[in-house]
RONUTOR-306052 format. One record per residue (C-alpha): residue in one letter; x, y negated, z. Coordinates in Angstrom, 2 decimals. Each point is the difference from the previous one (the first is absolute). Example, Ala and Ser with C-alpha at 12.3 -4.5 7.8 and 13.67 -1.06 7.14 Angstrom:
% residues 2
atom rest=a, c1=12.30, c2=4.50, c3=7.80;
atom rest=s, c1=1.37, c2=-3.44, c3=-0.66;
END
This chain:
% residues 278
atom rest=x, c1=16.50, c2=-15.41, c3=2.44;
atom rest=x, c1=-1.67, c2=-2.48, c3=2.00;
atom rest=x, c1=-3.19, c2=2.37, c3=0.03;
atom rest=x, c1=-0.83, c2=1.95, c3=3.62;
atom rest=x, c1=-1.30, c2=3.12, c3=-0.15;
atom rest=x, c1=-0.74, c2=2.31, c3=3.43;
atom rest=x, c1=1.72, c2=2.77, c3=-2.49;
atom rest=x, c1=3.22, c2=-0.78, c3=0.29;
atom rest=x, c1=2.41, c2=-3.36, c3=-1.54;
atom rest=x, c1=-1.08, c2=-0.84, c3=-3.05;
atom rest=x, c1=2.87, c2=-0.61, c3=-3.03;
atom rest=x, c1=0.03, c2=-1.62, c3=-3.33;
atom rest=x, c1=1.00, c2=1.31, c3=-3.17;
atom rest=x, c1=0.15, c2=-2.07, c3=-2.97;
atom rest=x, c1=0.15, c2=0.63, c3=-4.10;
atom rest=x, c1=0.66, c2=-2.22, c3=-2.74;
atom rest=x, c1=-0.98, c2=0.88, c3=-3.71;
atom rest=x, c1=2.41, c2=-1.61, c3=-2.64;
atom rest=x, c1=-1.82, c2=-2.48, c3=-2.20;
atom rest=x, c1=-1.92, c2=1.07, c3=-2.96;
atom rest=x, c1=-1.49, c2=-2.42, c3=-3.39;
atom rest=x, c1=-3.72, c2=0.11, c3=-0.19;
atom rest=x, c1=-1.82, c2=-0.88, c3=-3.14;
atom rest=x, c1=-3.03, c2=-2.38, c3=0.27;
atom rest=x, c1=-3.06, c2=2.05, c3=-0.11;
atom rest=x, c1=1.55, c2=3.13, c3=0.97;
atom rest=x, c1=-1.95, c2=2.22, c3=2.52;
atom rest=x, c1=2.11, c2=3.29, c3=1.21;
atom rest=x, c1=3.75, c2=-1.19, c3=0.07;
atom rest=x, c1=2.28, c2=2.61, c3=1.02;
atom rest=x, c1=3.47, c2=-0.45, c3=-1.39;
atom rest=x, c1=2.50, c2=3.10, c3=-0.18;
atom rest=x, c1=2.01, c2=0.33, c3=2.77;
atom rest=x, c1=-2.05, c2=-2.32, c3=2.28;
atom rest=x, c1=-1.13, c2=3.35, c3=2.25;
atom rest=x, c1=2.45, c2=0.13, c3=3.26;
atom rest=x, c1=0.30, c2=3.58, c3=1.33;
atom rest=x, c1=1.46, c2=0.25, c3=3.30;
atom rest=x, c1=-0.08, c2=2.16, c3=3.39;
atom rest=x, c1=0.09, c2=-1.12, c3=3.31;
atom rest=x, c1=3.13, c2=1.45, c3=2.03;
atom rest=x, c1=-2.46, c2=1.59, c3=2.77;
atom rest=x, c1=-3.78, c2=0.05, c3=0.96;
atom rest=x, c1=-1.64, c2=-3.15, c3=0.19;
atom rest=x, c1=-3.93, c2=-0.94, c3=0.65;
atom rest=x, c1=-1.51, c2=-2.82, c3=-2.77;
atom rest=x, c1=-2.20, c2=-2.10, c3=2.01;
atom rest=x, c1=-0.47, c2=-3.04, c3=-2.73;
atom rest=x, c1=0.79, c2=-0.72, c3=-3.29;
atom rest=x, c1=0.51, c2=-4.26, c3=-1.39;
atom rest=x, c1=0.74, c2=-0.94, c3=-3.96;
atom rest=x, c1=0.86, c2=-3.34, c3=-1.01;
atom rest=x, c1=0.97, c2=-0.91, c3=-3.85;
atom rest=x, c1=2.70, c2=-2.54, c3=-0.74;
atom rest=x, c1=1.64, c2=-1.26, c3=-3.00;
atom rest=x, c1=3.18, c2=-0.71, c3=-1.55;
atom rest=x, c1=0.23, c2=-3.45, c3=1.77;
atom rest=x, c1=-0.44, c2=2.39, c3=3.58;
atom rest=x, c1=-3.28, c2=-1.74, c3=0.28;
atom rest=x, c1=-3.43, c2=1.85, c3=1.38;
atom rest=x, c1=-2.46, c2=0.26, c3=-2.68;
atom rest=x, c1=-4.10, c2=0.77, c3=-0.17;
atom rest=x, c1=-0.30, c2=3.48, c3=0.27;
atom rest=x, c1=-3.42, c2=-0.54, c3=-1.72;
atom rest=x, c1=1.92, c2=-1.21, c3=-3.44;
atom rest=x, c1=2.70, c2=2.41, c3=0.36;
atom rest=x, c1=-0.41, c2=3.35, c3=1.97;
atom rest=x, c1=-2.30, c2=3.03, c3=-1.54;
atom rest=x, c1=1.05, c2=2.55, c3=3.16;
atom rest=x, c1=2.70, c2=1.41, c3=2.02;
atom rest=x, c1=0.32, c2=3.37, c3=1.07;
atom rest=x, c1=2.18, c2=1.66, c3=2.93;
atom rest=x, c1=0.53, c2=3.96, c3=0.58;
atom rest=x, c1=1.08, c2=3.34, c3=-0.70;
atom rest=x, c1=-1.81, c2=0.90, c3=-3.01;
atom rest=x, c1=-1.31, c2=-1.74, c3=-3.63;
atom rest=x, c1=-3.11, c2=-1.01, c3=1.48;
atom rest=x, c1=-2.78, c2=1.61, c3=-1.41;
atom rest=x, c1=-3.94, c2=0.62, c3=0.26;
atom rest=x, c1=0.02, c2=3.74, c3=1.43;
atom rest=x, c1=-1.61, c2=0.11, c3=3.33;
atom rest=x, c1=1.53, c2=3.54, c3=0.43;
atom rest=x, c1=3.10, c2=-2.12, c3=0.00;
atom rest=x, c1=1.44, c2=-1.38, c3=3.52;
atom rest=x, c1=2.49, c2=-2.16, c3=-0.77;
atom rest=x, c1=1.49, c2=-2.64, c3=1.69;
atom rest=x, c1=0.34, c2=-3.71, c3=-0.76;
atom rest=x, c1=-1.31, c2=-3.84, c3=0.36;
atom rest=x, c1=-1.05, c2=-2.04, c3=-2.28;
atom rest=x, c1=-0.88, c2=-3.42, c3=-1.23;
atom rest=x, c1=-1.67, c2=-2.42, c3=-2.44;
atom rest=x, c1=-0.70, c2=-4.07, c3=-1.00;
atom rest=x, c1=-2.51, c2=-0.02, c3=2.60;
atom rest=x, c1=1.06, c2=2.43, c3=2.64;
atom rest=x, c1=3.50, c2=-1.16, c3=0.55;
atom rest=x, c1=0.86, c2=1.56, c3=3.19;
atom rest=x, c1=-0.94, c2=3.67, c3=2.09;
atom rest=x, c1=0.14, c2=0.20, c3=3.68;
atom rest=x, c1=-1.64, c2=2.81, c3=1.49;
atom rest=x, c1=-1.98, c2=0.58, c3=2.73;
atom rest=x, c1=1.96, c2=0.97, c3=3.54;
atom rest=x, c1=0.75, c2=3.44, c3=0.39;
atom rest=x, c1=0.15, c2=0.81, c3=-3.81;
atom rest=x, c1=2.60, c2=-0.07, c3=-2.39;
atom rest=x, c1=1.74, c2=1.46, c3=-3.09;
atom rest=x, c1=2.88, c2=2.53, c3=1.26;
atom rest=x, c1=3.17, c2=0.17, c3=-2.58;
atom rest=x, c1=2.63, c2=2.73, c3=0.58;
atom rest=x, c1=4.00, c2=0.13, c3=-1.75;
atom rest=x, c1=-1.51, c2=2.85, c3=-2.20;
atom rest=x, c1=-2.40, c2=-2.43, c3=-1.70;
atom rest=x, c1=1.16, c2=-1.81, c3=-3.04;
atom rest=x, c1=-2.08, c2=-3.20, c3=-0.02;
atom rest=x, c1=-1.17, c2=-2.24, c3=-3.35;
atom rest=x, c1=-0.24, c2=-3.82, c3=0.35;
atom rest=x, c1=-2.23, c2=-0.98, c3=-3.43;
atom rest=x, c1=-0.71, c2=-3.69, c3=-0.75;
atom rest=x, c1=-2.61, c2=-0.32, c3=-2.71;
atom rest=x, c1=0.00, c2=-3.89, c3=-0.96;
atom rest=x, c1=-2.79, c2=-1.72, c3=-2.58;
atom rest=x, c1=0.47, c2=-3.86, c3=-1.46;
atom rest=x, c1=-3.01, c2=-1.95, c3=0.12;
atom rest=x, c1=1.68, c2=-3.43, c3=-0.72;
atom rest=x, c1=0.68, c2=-1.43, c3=-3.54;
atom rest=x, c1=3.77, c2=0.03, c3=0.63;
atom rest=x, c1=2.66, c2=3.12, c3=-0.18;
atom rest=x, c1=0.79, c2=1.00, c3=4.02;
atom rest=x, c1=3.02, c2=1.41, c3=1.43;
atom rest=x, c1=-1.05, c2=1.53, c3=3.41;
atom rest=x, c1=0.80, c2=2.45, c3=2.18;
atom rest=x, c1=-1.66, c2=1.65, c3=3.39;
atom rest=x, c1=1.18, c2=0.19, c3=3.68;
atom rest=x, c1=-1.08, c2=2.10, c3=2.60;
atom rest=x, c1=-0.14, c2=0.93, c3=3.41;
atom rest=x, c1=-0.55, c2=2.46, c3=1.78;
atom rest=x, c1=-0.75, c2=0.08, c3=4.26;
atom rest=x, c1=0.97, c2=3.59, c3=1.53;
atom rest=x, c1=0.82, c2=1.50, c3=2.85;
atom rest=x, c1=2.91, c2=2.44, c3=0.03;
atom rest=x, c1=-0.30, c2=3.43, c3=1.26;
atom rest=x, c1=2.80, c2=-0.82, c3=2.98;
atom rest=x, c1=-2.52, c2=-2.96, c3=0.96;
atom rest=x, c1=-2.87, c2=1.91, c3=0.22;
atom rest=x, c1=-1.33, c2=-0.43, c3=3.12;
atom rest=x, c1=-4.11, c2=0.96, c3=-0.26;
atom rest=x, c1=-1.15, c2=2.52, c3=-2.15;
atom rest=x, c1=-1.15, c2=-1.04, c3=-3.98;
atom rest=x, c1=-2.63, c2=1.92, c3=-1.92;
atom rest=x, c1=1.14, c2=-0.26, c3=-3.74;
atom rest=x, c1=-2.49, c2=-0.60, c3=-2.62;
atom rest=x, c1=0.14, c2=0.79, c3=-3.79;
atom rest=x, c1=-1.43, c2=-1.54, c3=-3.22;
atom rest=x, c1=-2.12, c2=0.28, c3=-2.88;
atom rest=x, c1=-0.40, c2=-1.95, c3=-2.92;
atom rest=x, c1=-3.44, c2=-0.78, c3=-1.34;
atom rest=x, c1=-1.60, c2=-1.98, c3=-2.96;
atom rest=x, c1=-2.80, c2=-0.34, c3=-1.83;
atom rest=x, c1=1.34, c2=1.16, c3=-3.66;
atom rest=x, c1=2.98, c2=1.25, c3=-1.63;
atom rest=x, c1=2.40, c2=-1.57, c3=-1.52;
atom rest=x, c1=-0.39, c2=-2.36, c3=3.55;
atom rest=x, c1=0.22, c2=-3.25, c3=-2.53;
atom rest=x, c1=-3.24, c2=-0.77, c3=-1.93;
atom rest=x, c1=-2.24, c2=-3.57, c3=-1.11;
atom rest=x, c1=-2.98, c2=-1.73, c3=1.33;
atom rest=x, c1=-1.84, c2=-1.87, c3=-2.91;
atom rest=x, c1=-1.42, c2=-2.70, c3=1.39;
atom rest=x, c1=-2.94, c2=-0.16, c3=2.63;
atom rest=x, c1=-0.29, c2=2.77, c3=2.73;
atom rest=x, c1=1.71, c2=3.71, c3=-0.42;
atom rest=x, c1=-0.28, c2=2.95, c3=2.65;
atom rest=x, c1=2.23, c2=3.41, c3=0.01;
atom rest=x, c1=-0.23, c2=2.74, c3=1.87;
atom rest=x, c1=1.47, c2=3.57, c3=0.39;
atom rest=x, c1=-0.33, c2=2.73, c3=2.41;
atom rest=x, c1=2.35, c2=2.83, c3=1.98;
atom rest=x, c1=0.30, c2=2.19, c3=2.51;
atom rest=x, c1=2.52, c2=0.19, c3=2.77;
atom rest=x, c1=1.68, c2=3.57, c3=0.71;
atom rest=x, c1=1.06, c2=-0.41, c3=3.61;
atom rest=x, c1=-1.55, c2=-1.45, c3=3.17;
atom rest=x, c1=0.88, c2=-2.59, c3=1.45;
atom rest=x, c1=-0.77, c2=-4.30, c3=0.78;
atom rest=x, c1=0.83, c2=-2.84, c3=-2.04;
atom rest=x, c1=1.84, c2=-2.75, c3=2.17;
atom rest=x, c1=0.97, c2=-2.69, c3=-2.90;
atom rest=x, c1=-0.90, c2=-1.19, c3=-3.42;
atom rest=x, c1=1.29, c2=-1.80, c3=-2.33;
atom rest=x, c1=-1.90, c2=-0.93, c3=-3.64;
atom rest=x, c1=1.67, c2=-1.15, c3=-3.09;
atom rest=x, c1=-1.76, c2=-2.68, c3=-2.13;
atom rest=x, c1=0.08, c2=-2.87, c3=-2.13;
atom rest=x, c1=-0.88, c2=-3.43, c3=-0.67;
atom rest=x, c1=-3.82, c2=0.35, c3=-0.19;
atom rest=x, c1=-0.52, c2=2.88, c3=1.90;
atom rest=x, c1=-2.56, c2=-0.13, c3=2.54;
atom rest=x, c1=0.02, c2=3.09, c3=2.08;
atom rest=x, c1=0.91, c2=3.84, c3=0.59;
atom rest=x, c1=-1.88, c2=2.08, c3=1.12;
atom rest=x, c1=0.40, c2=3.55, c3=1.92;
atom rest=x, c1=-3.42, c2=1.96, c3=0.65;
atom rest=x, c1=-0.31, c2=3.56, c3=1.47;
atom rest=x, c1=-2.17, c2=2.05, c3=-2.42;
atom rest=x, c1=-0.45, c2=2.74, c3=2.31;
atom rest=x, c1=-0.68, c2=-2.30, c3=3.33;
atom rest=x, c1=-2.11, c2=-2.65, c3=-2.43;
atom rest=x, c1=1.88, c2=-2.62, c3=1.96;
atom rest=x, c1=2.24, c2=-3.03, c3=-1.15;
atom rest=x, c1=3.54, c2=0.83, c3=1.47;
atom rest=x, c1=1.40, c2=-3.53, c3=-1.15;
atom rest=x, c1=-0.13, c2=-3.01, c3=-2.22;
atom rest=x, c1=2.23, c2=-2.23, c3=-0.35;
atom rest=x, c1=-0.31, c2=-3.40, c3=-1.71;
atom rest=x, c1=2.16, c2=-2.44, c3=-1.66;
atom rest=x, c1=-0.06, c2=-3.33, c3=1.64;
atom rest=x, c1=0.72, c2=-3.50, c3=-0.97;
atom rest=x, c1=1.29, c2=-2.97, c3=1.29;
atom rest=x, c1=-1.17, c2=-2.62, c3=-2.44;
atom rest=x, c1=-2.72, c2=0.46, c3=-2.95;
atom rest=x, c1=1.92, c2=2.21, c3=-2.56;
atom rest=x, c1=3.18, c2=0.56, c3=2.21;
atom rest=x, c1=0.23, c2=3.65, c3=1.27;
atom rest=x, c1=2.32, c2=0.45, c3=3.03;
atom rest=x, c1=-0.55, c2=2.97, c3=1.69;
atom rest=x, c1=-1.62, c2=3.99, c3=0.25;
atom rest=x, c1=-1.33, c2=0.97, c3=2.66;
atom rest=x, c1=1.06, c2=3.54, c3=1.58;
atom rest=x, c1=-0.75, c2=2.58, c3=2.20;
atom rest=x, c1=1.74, c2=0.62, c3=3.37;
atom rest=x, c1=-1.48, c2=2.31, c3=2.98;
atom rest=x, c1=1.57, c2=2.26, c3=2.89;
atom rest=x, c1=-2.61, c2=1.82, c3=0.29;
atom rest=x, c1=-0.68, c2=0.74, c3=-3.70;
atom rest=x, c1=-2.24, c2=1.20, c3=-2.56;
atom rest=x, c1=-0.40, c2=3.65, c3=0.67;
atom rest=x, c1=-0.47, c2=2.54, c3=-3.58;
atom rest=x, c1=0.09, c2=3.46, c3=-0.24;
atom rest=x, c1=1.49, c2=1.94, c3=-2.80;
atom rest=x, c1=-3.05, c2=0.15, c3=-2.96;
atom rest=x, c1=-1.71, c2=-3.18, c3=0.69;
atom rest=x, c1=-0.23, c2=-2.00, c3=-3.07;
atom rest=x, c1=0.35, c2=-4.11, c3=-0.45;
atom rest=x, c1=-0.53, c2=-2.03, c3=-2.51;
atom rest=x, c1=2.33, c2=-3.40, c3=-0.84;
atom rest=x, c1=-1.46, c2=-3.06, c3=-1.35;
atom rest=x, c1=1.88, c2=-2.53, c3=-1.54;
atom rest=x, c1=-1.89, c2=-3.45, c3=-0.54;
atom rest=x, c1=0.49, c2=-3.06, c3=-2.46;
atom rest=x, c1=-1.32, c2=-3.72, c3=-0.17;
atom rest=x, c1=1.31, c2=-1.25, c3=-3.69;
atom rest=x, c1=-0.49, c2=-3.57, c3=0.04;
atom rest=x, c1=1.98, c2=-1.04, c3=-3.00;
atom rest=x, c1=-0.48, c2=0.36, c3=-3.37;
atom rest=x, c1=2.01, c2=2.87, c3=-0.95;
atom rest=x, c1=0.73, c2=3.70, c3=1.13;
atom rest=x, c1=2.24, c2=0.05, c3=2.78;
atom rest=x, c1=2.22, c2=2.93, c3=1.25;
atom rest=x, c1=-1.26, c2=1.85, c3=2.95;
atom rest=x, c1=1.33, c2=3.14, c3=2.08;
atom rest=x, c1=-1.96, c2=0.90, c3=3.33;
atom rest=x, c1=1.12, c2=2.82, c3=2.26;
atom rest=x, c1=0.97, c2=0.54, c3=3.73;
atom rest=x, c1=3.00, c2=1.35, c3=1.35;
atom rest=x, c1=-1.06, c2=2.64, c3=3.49;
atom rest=x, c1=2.16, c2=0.22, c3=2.86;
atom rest=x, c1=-1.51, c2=3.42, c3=2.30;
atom rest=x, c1=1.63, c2=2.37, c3=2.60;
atom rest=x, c1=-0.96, c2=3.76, c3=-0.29;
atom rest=x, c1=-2.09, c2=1.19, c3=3.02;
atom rest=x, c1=2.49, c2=3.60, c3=-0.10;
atom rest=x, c1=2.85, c2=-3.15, c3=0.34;
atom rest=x, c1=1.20, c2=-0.41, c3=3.46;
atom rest=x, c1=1.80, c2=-3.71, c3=1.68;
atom rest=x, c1=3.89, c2=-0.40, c3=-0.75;
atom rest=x, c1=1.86, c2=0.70, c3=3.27;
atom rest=x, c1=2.29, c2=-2.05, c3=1.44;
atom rest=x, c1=3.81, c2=1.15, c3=0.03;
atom rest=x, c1=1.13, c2=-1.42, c3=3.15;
END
């Protein structure tokens, strides 16, 4: 890869979904047999994480029209904080995870690892797309400087994650606890077209942790989510309780879908560095 990192060489690993038809208007594509399951032959350390979606002519498409999410890791990703699993993860607006020096997501030959495209159509014309990805690691025989590996969690403001803003404002919210302690070093949200921010507060602290917002480059043209990305870390102890707040700007004249959640990346305080092997 032509990415440095003071942890060791960093190599690329690339995936390549088949193609898959998309209906206009539909929302939560995923076609049978479109989930890759793989292992890697030994340990490596996930530093970043890029989708792109193309289409039957092999050309780049908007992942704004096309892409829902895209999730990497070791488990079904699910919304149990008691759960550290492992993975990356992208949407339309978030299309690539780097994250920050020192951390990264450790994957061993034991784990059995999902790749899970989940494409939407918000053209008037049938689609015929497919996902790439890439992934930036650093093997365990290039290690060269210790990694602290981080875990996930999966939040959003309802269940099911896919619900519809009528027009005009609309603002979500749900709360949980986290079960271990530990600091947040990188966040991710997922949201759509008309979104406006997410929101993580500390209940027990009464202080904001983060909120991102959904910017735009031109009057009505979304581009880009902000995220979170620290060394240092938001510090929680096991018990404290947040709350997530997902935030909508309708301006049309009909309901339009919506999801609004954050994906966590955190290292356990009882957790100690990677060593090096040589």
């Amino acid at each position: 890869s032509s990415l440095h990192s003071p942890h060791g060489a960093v190599s690329k690993v690339e995936l390549r979904s088949d193609l898959t038809t998309v209906e206009t208007g539909e929302l939560a594509h995923h076609a049978d047999g479109m989930e890759i399951d793989f292992r890697f032959a030994e340990e490596v350390w996930i530093l970043g994480y890029k989708t792109e979606i193309y289409d039957d002519d092999n050309q780049i498409l908007s992942d704004e029209n096309y892409l829902c999410h895209s999730f990497l890791g070791d488990q079904f990703v699910s919304q149990d904080p008691n759960q550290n699993f492992k993975g990356v993860f992208t949407d339309s607006f978030t299309r690539q995870v780097r994250l920050p020096e020192g951390f990264a997501v450790k994957m061993t030959p034991t784990d059995t690892i999902q790749w899970m495209q989940m494409f939407l159509n918000r053209t008037s014309q049938v689609a015929e797309v497919g996902m790439t990805a890439e992934l930036e690691v650093i093997r365990k025989k290039d290690l060269k400087k210790p990694l602290r590996p981080v875990y996930n969690t999966l939040r959003s403001v309802q269940l099911p994650h896919l619900y519809y803003v009528l027009p005009g404002r609309d603002t979500r919210d749900s709360t949980f606890e986290m079960p271990h302690d530990g600091r947040i070093h990188y966040m991710n949200a997922h949201i759509h077209p008309y979104g406006e921010s997410v929101e993580l507060y500390n209940l027990t602290l009464d202080e904001q942790v983060w909120k991102g917002t959904l910017r735009t480059n031109a009057p009505g043209k979304f581009e880009t989510m902000d995220y979170y990305s620290s060394q240092d870390g938001y510090p929680f102890k096991a018990g404290e309780r947040f709350r997530l707040t997902g935030s909508y700007n309708n301006t049309t004249d009909e309901q339009v879908d919506a999801m609004a959640g954050v994906f966590m990346f955190y290292a356990l305080d009882e957790e100690q560095p990677s060593a090096p092997t040589n």
